[in-house]
N, C-alpha and C positions, 0 to 999 in steps of 0.2 A: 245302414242295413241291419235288419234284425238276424243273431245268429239263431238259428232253429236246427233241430236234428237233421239229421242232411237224409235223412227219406221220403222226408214231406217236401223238397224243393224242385219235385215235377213240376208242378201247376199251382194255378191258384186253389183250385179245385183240392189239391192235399195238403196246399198251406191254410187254406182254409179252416179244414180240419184237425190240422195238430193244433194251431192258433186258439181254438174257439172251443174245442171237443174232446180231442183223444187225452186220457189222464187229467181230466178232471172228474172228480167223485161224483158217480151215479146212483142216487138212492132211493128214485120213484118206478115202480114196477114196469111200469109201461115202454118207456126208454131203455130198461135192463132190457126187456124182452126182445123189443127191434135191435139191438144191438143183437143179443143172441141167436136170433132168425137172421141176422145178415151174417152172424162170424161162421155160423153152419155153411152159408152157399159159398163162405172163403175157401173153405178146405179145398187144399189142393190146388187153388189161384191166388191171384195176386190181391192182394184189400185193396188197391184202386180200380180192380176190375167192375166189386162190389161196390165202393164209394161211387162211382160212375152212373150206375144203375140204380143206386139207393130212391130216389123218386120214381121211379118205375115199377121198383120193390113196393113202395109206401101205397101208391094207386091198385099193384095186381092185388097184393095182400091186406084190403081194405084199411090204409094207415095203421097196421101191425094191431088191430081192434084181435085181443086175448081171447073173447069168447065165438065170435064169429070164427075165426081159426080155427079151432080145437072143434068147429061143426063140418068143417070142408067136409063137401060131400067126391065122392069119385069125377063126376061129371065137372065139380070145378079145380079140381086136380087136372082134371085130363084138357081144362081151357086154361088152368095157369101152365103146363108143358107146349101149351100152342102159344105161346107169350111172346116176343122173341124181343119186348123189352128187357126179359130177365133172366135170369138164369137157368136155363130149362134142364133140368136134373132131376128127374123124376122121383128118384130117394131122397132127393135134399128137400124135393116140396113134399112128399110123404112125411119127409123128420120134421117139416115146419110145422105140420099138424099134430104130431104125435108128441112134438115137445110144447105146442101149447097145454095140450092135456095133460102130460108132465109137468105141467108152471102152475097150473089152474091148482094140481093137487099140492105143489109142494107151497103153496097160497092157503092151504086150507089148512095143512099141518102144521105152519111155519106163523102164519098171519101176515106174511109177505114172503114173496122171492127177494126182495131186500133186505130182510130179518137174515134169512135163511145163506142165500151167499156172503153176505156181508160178514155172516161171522165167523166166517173163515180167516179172517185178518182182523178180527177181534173189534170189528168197526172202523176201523182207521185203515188209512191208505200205506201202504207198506211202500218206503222212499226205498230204490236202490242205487238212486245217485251215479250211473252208469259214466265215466269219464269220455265214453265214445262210442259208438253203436257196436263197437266187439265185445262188448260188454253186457251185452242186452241178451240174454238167453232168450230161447226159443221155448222152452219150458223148464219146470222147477218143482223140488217136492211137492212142493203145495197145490202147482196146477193140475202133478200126476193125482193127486188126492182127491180134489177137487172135481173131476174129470170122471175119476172111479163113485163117487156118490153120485155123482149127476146122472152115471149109465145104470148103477142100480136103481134109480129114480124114473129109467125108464127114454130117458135122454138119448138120443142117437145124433151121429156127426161131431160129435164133444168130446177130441181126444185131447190131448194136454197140451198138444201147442193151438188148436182151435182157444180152450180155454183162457191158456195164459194171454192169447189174444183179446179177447173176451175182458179177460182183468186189468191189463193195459188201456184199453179204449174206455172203460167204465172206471177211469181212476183208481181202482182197487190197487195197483201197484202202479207207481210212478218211476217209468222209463225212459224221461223226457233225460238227454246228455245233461254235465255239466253243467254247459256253460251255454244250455239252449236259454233265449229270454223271457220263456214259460215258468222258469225257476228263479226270477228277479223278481 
């Protein structure tokens, strides 16, 4: 049996995902951004509430398409809150809109939202080699940092532990334990 961080051994469903996804380096815009739209509707629940619903997400919010987002009009706000595959949070599908057009700009200033987060860790994945999940902070200078540019940038639902969520799932910081077999 393989040893894995022991919060992915609900289901296949989150073995699935620490196996194949979570903390591996994410460096193409598209991917960052469905990540970012999904760690937004986290706040405040569980990431398997989201991981559950992510294909529901993928269909309401046209496959997480950057510029079709950033045009939601009210009328399709007001049929994504009638959804009840997703997560119906009226400010979080407001923030989903308002940070595509926050992604679109920091794409035109940056040449990438991959450019532009990434260099927060200097290009490279920050190992913190965690011995056990007590180990594994919930946030960290760098997320509160991270967090603070993004809302000056105009970001909403992006506080530091959204974020450092955010960095964990897109590989930016690698939180996978010890002796998980992600790290052999």
């Amino acid at each position: 049996m393989k040893k894995r961080c022991a919060w992915c051994e609900k289901d296949d469903l989150y073995r699935n995902y620490h196996d194949n996804e979570w903390g591996k380096p994410v460096y193409d815009d598209p991917t960052l951004f469905e990540f970012l739209i999904l760690e937004t509707f986290q706040a405040g629940l569980s990431w398997y509430t989201v991981l559950a619903k992510r294909e529901n997400f993928r269909k309401a919010f046209d496959n997480f398409d950057l510029e079709k987002i950033s045009k939601y009009t009210e009328e399709k706000i007001e049929e994504l809150c009638q959804d009840i595959g997703i997560i119906r949070n009226r400010l979080k599908i407001r923030a989903a809109v308002s940070n595509a057009q926050a992604f679109i700009k920091v794409q035109e200033e940056f040449g990438s939202f991959s450019k532009y987060i990434w260099n927060f860790v200097d290009g490279k994945p920050i190992d913190n080699k965690p011995k056990t999940l007590k180990h594994v902070p919930a946030t960290t200078p760098l997320s509160d940092a991270l967090s603070k540019d993004l809302k000056k940038r105009g970001f909403k639902f992006i506080g530091s532990t959204v974020v450092y969520a955010h960095m964990q799932a897109t590989g930016m910081v690698n939180d996978h334990i010890e002796d998980c077999f992600t790290r052999l």
